[in-house]
C-alpha positions in Angstrom: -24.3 6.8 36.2 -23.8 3.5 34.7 -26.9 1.8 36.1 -29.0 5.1 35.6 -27.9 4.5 31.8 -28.8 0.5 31.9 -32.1 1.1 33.7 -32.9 3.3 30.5 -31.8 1.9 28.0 -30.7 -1.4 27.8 -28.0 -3.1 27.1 -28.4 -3.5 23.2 -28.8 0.3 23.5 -25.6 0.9 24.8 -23.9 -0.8 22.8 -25.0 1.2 20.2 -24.3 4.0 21.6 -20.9 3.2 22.4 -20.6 1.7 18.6 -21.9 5.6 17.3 -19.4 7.5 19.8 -16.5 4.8 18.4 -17.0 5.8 14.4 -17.5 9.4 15.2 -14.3 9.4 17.2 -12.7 7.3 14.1 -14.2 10.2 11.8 -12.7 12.7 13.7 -9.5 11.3 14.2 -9.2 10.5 10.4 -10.1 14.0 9.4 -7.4 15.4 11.7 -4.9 13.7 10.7 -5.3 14.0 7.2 -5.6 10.5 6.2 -6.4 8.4 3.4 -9.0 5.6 4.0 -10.3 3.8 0.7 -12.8 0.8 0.6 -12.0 -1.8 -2.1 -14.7 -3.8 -3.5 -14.0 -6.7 -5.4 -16.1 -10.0 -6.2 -12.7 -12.1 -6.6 -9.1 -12.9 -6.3 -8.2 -13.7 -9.8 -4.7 -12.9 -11.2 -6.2 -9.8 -13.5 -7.8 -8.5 -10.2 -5.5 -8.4 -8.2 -3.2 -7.0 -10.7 -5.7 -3.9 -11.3 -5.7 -3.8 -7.7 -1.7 -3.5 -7.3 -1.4 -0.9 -9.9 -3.7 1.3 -8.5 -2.3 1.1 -5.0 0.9 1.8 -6.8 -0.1 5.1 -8.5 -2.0 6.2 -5.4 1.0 5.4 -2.8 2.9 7.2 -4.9 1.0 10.7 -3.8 -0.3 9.4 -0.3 2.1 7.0 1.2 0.1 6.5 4.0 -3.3 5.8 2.1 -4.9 3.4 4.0 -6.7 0.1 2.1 -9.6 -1.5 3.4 -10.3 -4.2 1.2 -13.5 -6.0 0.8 -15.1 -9.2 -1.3 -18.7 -9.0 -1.8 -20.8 -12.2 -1.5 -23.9 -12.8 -2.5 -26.0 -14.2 0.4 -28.2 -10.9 2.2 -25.8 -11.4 5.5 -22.9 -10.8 3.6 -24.2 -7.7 1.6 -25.4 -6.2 5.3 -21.6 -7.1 6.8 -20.0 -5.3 4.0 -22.4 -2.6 4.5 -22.1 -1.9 7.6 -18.4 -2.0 7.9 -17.8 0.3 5.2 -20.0 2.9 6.3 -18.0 2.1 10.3 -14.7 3.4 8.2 -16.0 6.0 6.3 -14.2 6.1 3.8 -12.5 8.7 1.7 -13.8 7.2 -1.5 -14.6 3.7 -2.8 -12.1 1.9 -5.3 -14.3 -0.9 -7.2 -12.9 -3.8 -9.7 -14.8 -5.1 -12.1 -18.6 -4.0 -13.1 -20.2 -6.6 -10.4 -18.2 -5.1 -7.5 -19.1 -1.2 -9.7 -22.7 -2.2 -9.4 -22.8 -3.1 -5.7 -21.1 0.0 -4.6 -24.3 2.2 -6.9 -26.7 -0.3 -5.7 -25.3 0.4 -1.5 -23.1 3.4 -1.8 -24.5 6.2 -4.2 -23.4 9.1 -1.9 -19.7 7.8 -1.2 -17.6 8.9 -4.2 -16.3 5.7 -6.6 -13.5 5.0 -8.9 -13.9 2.1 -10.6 -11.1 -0.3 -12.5 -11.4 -2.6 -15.2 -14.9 -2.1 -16.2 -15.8 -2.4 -19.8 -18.7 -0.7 -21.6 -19.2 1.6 -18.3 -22.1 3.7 -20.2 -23.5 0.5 -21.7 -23.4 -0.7 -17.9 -25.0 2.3 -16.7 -23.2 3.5 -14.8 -22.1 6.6 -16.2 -24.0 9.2 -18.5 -21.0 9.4 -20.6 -17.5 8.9 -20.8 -16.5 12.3 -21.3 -18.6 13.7 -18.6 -20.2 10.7 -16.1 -22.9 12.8 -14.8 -22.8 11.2 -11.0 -20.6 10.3 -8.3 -18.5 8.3 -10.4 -16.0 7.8 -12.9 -13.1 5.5 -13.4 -10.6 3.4 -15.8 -12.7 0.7 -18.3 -10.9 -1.5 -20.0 -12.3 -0.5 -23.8 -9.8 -0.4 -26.7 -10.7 2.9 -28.3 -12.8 2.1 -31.7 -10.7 4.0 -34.1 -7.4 2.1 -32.2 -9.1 -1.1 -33.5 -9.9 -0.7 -36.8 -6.5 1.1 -37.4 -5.1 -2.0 -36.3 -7.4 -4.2 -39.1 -6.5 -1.3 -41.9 -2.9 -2.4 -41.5 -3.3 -6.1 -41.4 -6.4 -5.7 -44.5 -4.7 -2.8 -46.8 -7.8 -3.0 -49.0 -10.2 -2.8 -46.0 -13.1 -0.5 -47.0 -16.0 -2.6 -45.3 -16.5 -3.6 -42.2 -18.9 -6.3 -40.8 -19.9 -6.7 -36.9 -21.5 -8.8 -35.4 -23.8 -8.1 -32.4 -27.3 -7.9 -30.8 -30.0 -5.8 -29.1 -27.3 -5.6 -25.9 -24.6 -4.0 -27.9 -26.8 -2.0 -30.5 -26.5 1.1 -28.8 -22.5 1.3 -29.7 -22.9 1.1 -33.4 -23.5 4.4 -33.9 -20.3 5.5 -32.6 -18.7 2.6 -34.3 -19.9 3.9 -37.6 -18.9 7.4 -37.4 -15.4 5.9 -36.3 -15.3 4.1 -39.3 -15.9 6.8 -41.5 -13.5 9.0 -39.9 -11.1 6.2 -41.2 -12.8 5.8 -44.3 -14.3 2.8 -43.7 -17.9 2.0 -43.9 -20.0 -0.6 -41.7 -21.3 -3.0 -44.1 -23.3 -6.4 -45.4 -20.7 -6.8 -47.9 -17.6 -7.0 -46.7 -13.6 -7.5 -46.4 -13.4 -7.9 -42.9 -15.6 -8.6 -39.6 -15.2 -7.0 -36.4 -16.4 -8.1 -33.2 -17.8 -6.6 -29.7 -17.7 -8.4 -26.5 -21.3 -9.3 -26.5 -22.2 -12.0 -24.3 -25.7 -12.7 -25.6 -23.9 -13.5 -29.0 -20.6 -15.5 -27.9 -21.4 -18.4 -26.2 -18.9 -21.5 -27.3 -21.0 -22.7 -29.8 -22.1 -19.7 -31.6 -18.5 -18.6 -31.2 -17.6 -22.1 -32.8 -20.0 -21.6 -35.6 -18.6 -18.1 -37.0 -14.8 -19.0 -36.5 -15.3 -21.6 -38.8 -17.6 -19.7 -41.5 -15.2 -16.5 -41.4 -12.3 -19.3 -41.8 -14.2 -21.2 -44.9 -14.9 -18.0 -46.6 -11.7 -16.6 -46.3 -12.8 -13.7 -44.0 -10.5 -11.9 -42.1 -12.1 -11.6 -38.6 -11.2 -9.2 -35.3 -11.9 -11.0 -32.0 -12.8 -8.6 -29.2 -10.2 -11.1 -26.7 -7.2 -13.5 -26.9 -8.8 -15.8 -25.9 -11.0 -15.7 -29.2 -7.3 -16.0 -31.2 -6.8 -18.9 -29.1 -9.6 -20.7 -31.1 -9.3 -19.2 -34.1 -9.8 -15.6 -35.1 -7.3 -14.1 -36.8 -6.2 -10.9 -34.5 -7.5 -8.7 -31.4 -6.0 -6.6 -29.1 -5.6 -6.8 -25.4 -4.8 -4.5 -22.5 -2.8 -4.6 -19.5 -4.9 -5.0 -16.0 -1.8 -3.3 -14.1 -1.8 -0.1 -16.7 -6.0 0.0 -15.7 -5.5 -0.4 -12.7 -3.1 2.7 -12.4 -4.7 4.9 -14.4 -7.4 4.1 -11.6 -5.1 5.4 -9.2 -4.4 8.6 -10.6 -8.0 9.4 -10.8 -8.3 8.0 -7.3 -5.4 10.8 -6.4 -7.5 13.5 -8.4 -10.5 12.7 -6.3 -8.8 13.0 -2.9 -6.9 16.1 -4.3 -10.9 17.9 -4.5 -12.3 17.1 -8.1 -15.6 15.9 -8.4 -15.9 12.3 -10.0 -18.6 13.5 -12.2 -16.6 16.3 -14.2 -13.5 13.2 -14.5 -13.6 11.8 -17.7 -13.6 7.8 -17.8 -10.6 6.3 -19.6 -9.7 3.5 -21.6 -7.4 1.4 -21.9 -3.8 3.1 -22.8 -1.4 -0.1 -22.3 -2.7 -2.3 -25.7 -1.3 -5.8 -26.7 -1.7 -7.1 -30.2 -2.2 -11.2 -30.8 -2.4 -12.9 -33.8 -3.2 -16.2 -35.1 -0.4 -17.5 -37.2 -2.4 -20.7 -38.3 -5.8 -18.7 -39.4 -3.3 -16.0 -41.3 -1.7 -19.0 -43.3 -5.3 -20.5 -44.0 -7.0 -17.1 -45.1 -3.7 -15.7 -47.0 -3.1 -12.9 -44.7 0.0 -11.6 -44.3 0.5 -10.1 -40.7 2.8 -6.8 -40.8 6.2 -7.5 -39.4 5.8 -4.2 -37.8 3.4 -5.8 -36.0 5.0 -9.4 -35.8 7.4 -7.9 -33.8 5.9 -6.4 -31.0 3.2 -9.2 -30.6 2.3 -9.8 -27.1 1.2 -13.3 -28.1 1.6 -15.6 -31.5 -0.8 -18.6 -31.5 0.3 -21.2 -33.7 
């Protein structure tokens, strides 16, 4: 029967065949026994990935202890992007688990039919990858790491008392959330202006590159401007405050979406979330310079002080 087979078809062919009769037996075995099988995709092993990463598995071990995690780094050669491919349709899986947007955007660009949960992702509507954050609209949803507007400029009323106008800064790649900025704002009584007593900031990489970032740190400083970085890192060199989040806390609120997903909800009707775990850092040196007294309230639970 064997040679009747080879005389056919080949080879090649067979293995083929044998590679087809393999998964189906691995899809069928997975269904029966009721396991968990979840692809990560990842473009890097940095300490705030694999930190999202843990905290998922965390939260999702915690309802399917025997979840199964097959864990992936794309590349960026063709060869690599086939590999991945292949093998994660080979272990299909029970949904995809994606951190960061270029590891989001390889699993829409490859994977649109295989339900996705993605982790640390910011500006996910902005990305495109979801209609909304309320209601995402496709096969996806997931935990971005956005500080909620109205978080952040509750955080600059109690550092600026007399904070009434607000100044951003941004371009044609962040325009879009201005809008929703402003009607934050209001809601707070606070009005996005050209004249102003403070300046917030988005994370808009066609705007802060080091020397532009250079350039306004030390204007906002001269001019006695009180100014919100969207990072620490932007404290580091000089703005006076911004708040942080917690890749672990992403990364688990992640995994309970992941565990609503398995449990039957669709990932469209799963609002996206963001970040629930904030850090405040402050500037100690640019408060001094600008006169700006930083709330001991605050003082006192700062993640960092940056002196």
């Amino acid at each position: 029967m064997v040679q009747l087979v080879r005389m056919k078809y080949g080879h090649r062919q067979i293995l083929r065949i044998v590679a087809l009769v393999l998964v189906c037996l691995l899809g069928v075995a997975s269904s029966v026994s009721g396991r968990v099988h979840i692809a990560v995709l990842m473009s890097d092993s940095l300490t705030s990935t694999m930190r999202t990463l843990h905290g998922a598995q965390k939260a999702i071990r915690r309802e399917h202890s025997q979840a199964t995690f097959h864990s992936f780094h794309i590349g960026r050669s063709s060869d690599e992007t086939l590999r991945i491919v292949d093998s994660v349709h080979t272990i299909r899986p029970t949904l995809l688990l994606t951190i960061g947007s270029s590891a989001t955007q390889f699993a829409q660009d490859n994977f649109v039919d295989i339900p996705t949960v993605f982790a640390a992702v910011m500006y996910p509507v902005l990305s495109g990858f979801v209609k909304s954050t309320a209601r995402p609209g496709r096969n996806i949803t997931g935990a971005s790491i956005d500080v909620p507007i109205d978080v952040q400029f509750r955080y600059f009323k109690k550092i600026v008392p007399n904070l009434k106008r607000v100044g951003v800064l941004y371009t044609v790649s962040t325009a879009s959330l201005i809008p929703q900025a402003a009607a934050k704002a209001e809601g707070l009584n606070l009005k996005l202006a050209a004249v102003v007593e403070g300046i917030w900031s988005l994370a808009d990489p066609n705007l802060f590159d080091p020397r532009s970032t250079k350039y306004i740190l030390l204007n906002t400083a001269r001019k006695g401007i009180p100014f919100m970085g969207f990072s620490r890192h932007v404290v580091a060199s000089g703005a006076l405050f911004a708040l942080d989040f917690d890749y672990k806390a992403v990364g688990h609120q992640a995994g309970e979406i992941v565990n609503r997903v398995i449990k039957g909800e669709k990932p469209q009707e799963i609002s996206v979330t963001s970040a629930d775990v904030i850090w405040f850092h402050y500037n100690e040196k640019t408060a001094k310079h600008i006169e700006v007294t930083i709330p001991e309230e605050l003082v006192a639970v700062a993640k960092e002080v940056y002196r």
